[in-house]
C-alpha positions in Angstrom: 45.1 -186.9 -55.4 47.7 -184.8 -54.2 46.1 -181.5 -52.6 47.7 -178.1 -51.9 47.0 -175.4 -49.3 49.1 -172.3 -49.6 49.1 -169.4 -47.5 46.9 -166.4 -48.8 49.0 -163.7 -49.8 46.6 -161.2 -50.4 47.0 -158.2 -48.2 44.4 -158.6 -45.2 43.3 -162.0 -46.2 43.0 -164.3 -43.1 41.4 -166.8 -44.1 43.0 -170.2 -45.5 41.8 -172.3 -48.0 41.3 -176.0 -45.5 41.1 -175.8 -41.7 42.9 -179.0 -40.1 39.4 -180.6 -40.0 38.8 -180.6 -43.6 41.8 -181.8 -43.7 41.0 -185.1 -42.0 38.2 -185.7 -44.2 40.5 -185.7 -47.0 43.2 -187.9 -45.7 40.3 -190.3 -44.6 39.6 -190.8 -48.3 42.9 -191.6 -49.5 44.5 -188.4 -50.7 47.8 -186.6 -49.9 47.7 -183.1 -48.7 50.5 -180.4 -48.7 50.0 -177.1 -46.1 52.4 -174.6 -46.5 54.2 -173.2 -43.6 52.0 -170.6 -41.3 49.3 -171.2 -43.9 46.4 -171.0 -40.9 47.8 -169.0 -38.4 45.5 -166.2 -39.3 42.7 -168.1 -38.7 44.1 -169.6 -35.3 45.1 -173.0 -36.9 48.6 -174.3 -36.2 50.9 -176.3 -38.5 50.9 -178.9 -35.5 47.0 -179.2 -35.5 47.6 -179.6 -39.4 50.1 -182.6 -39.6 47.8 -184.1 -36.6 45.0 -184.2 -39.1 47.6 -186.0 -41.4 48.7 -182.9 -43.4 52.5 -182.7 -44.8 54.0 -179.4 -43.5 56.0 -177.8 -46.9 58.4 -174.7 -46.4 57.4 -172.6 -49.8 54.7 -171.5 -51.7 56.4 -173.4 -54.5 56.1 -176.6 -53.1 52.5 -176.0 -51.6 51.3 -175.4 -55.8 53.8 -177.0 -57.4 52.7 -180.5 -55.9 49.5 -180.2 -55.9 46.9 -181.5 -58.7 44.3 -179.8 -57.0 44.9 -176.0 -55.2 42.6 -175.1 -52.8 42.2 -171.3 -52.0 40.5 -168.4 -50.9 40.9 -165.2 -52.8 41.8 -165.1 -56.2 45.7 -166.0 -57.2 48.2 -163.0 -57.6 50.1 -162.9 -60.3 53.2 -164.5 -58.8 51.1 -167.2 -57.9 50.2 -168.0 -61.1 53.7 -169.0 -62.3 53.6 -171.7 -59.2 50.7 -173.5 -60.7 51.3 -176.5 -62.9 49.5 -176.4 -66.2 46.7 -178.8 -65.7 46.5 -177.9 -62.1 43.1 -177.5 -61.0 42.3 -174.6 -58.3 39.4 -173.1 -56.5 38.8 -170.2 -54.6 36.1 -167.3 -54.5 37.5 -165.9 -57.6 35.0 -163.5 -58.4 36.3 -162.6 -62.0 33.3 -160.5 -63.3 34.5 -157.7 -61.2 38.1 -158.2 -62.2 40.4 -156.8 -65.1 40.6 -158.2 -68.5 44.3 -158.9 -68.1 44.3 -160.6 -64.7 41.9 -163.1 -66.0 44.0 -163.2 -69.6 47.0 -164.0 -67.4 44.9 -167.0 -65.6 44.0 -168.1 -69.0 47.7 -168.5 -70.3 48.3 -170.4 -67.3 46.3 -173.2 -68.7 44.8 -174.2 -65.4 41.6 -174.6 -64.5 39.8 -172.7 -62.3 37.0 -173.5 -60.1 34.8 -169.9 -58.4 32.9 -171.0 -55.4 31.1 -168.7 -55.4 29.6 -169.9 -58.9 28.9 -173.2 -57.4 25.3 -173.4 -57.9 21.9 -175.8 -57.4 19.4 -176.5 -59.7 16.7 -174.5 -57.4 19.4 -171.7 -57.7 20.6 -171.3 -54.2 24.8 -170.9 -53.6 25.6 -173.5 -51.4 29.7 -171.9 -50.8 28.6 -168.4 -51.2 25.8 -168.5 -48.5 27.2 -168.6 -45.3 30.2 -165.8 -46.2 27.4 -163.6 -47.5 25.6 -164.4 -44.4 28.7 -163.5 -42.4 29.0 -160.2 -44.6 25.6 -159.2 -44.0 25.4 -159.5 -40.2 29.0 -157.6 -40.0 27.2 -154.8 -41.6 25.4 -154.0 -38.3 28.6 -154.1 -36.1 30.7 -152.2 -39.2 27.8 -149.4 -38.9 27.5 -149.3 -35.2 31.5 -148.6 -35.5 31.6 -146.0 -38.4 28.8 -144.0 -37.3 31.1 -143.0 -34.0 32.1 -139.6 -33.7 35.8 -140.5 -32.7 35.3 -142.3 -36.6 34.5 -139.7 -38.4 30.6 -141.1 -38.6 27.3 -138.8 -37.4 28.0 -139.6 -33.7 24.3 -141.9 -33.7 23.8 -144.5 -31.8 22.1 -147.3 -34.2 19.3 -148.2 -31.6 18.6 -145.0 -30.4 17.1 -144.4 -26.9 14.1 -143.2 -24.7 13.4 -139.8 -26.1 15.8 -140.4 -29.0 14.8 -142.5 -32.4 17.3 -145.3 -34.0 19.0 -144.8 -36.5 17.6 -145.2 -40.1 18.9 -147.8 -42.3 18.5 -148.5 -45.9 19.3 -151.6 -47.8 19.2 -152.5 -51.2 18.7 -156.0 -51.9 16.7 -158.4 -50.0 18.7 -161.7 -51.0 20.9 -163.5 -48.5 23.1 -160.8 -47.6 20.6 -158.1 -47.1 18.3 -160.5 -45.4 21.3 -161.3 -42.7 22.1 -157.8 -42.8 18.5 -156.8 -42.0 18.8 -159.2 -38.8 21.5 -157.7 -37.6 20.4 -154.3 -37.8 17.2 -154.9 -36.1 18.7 -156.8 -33.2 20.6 -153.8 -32.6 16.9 -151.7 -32.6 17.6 -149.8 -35.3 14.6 -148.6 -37.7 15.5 -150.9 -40.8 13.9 -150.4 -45.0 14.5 -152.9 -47.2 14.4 -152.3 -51.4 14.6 -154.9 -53.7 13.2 -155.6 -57.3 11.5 -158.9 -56.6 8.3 -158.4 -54.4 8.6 -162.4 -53.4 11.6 -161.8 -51.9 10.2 -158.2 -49.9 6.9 -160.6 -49.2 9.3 -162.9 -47.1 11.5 -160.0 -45.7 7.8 -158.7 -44.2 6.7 -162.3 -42.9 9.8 -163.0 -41.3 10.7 -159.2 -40.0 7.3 -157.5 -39.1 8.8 -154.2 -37.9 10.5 -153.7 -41.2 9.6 -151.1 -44.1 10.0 -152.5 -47.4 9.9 -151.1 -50.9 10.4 -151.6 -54.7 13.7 -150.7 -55.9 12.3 -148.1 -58.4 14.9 -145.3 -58.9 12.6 -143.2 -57.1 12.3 -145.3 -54.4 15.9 -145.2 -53.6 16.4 -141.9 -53.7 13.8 -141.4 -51.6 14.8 -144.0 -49.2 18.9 -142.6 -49.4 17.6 -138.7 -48.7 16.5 -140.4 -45.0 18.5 -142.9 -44.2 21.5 -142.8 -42.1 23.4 -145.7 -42.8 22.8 -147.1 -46.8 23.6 -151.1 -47.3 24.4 -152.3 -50.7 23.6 -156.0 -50.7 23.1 -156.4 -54.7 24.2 -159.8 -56.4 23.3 -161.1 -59.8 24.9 -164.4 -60.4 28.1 -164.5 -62.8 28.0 -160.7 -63.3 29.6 -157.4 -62.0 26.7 -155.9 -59.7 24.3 -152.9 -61.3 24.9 -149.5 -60.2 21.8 -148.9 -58.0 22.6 -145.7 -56.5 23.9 -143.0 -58.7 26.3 -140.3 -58.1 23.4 -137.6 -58.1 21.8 -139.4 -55.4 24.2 -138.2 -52.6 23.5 -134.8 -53.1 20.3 -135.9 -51.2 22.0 -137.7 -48.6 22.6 -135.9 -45.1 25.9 -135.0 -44.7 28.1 -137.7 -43.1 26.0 -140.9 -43.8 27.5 -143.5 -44.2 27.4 -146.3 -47.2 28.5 -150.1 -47.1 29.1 -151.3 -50.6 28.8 -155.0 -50.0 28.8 -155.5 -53.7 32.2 -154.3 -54.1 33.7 -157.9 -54.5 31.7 -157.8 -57.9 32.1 -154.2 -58.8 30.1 -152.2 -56.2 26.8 -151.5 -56.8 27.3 -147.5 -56.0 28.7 -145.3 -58.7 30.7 -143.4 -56.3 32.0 -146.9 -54.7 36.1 -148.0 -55.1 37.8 -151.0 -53.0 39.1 -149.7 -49.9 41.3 -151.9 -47.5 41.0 -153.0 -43.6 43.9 -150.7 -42.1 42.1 -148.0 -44.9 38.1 -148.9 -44.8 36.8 -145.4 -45.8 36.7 -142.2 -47.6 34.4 -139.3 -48.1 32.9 -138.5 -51.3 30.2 -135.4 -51.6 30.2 -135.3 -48.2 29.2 -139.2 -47.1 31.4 -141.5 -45.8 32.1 -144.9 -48.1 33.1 -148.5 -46.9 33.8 -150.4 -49.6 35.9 -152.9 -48.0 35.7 -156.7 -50.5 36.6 -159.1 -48.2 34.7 -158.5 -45.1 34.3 -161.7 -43.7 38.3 -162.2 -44.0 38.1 -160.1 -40.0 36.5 -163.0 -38.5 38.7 -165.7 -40.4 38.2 -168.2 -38.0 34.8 -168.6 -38.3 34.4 -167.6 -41.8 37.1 -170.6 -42.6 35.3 -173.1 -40.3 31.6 -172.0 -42.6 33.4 -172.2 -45.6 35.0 -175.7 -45.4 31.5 -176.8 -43.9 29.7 -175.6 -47.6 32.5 -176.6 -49.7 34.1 -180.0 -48.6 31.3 -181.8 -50.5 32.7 -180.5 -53.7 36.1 -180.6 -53.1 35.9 -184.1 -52.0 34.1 -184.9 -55.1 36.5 -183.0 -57.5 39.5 -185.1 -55.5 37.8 -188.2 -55.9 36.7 -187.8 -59.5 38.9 -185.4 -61.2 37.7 -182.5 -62.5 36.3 -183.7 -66.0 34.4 -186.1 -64.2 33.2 -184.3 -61.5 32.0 -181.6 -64.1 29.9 -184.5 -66.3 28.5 -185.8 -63.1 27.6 -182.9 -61.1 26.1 -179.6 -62.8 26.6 -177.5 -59.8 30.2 -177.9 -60.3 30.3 -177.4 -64.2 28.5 -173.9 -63.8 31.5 -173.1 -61.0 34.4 -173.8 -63.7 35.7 -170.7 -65.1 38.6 -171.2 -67.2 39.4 -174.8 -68.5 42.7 -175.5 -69.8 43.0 -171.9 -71.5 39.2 -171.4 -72.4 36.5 -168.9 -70.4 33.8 -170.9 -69.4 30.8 -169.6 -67.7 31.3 -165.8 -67.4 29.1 -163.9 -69.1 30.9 -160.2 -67.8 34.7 -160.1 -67.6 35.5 -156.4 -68.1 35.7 -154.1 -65.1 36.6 -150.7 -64.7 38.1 -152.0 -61.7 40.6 -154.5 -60.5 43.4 -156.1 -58.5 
């Protein structure tokens, strides 16, 4: 199969969509792949460490899509890169449309490709495979984005996350005690601050307790998270529900009880944000100040570190992208379910999206 790796042309995105070692793998099994030009730099890879792996080096984006049967990104196409793709061309990429606009995804419709979400790439025991180790990445970054944003010279309360002798740590509050919160919750306690963890399913707080002592945790009743928001310094929102744009969990009333100058980390916003007060904000841009507390709402955290993000990435996904080049994607669907639930549009049709309206989109 002939296999194409363009460079992300998202603003801020690092990340690229094979590092040269994935790209051994796949010219070990017998298939051709195109990089485009400077397509890894972000992430430190070179075109010379590509075309050692065996990669073809190709001078446009038209080339890198336009030869390809199978596309592999990161973030969700742009327009413009929509008209590269070949009808029939399959693609993948964390694509996240629940949380995008009805006429982006209307647009990837009428380009009759189809489109594989990694993030939708999902096990019969319900675990994400793809999606794990970038929402681990995004939860521990939490902790370091905090510790950065809380600084006076930022604009933050001027508190130092772990405190000192005399002086208490910092109180943190997240919501959602999956993957991202639980990673997030590390984090935050390795840095000694005073962490409290809400989330709807009391398995999931049970396992937060066993495996973090010195936590607090809580149901998410709404009255629980206002309560928990009204003393918390820094406010983590770590929601995901598969397929869906995130819930609003903290509403626009509940910053009045916030202290001024707290600080909130949507990191729901790739689905939606999970704040009503939350909007995408960018890397060179990350914040703004609503009612008095300070927003990041930054979607693609984990793009900062691309290097490792990319190397995590390919490590969870090359299973499934060697199994979609070997098969074909009809195959590959009928063969492996984890795939199927991943396939959002097929050859003009919406496939397994149950939310595609957002208030809010690229």
């Amino acid at each position: 199969m002939n296999i194409g790796i363009p460079k992300e042309r998202r603003p801020f995105e690092y990340r690229v969509g094979l590092s040269p070692a994935g790209v051994e793998i796949l010219m070990q099994q017998g298939h051709l792949i195109f990089v485009e030009h400077e397509a890894g730099v972000g992430a430190g890879f070179s075109d010379q460490e590509y075309e050692r792996a065996g990669a073809h080096i190709v001078y446009s984006p038209h080339e890198a899509f336009g030869r390809a049967d199978l596309v592999l990104k990161l973030a969700r196409p742009m327009q413009e890169e929509l008209q590269w793709l070949n009808p029939g061309t399959t693609m993948m990429g964390f694509l996240h449309l629940a949380s995008s606009r009805q006429d982006r995804i209307q647009s990837l419709l009428n380009s009759k490709i189809t489109s594989v979400a990694y993030e939708q790439i999902q096990l019969p025991d319900g675990s994400m495979p793809v999606l794990r180790p970038l929402s681990q990445i995004g939860g521990l970054m939490a902790a370091q984005i905090a510790a950065r944003m809380l600084q006076t010279n930022f604009g933050g309360k001027g508190i130092l996350l772990g405190g000192i002798a005399g002086v208490p740590p910092a109180e943190v509050v997240i919501i959602g005690g999956g993957n991202v919160g639980t990673n997030a919750a590390r984090a935050f306690l390795g840095l000694g601050a005073h962490v409290t963890v809400l989330d709807k399913d009391i398995v999931a707080l049970q396992k937060l307790a066993d495996r973090f002592p010195h936590i607090v945790t809580m149901l998410a009743t709404r009255r629980n998270v206002e309560r928990a928001c009204a003393y918390a310094d820094v406010v983590v929102g770590a929601v995901l529900v598969q397929g869906e744009r995130a819930p609003i969990v903290v509403k626009r009333d509940t910053l009045k009880l916030m202290k001024p100058r707290s600080l909130i980390i949507d990191l729901s916003i790739d689905l939606g944000g999970c704040f009503e007060t939350s909007r995408p904000t960018t890397h060179d841009q990350p914040t703004y100040v609503e009612q008095g507390i300070i927003h990041y709402c930054v979607p693609n955290v984990p793009a900062i570190v691309a290097r490792t993000a990319t190397y995590a990435f390919v490590n969870a996904a090359i299973p499934y992208i060697s199994e979609i080049a070997a098969l074909g994607i009809e195959k590959a669907m009928k063969e492996n379910s984890a795939i199927e639930l991943a396939v959002n549009t097929y050859k003009g049709e919406l496939l397994h999206l149950q939310q595609w309206i957002a208030e809010e989109g690229d």
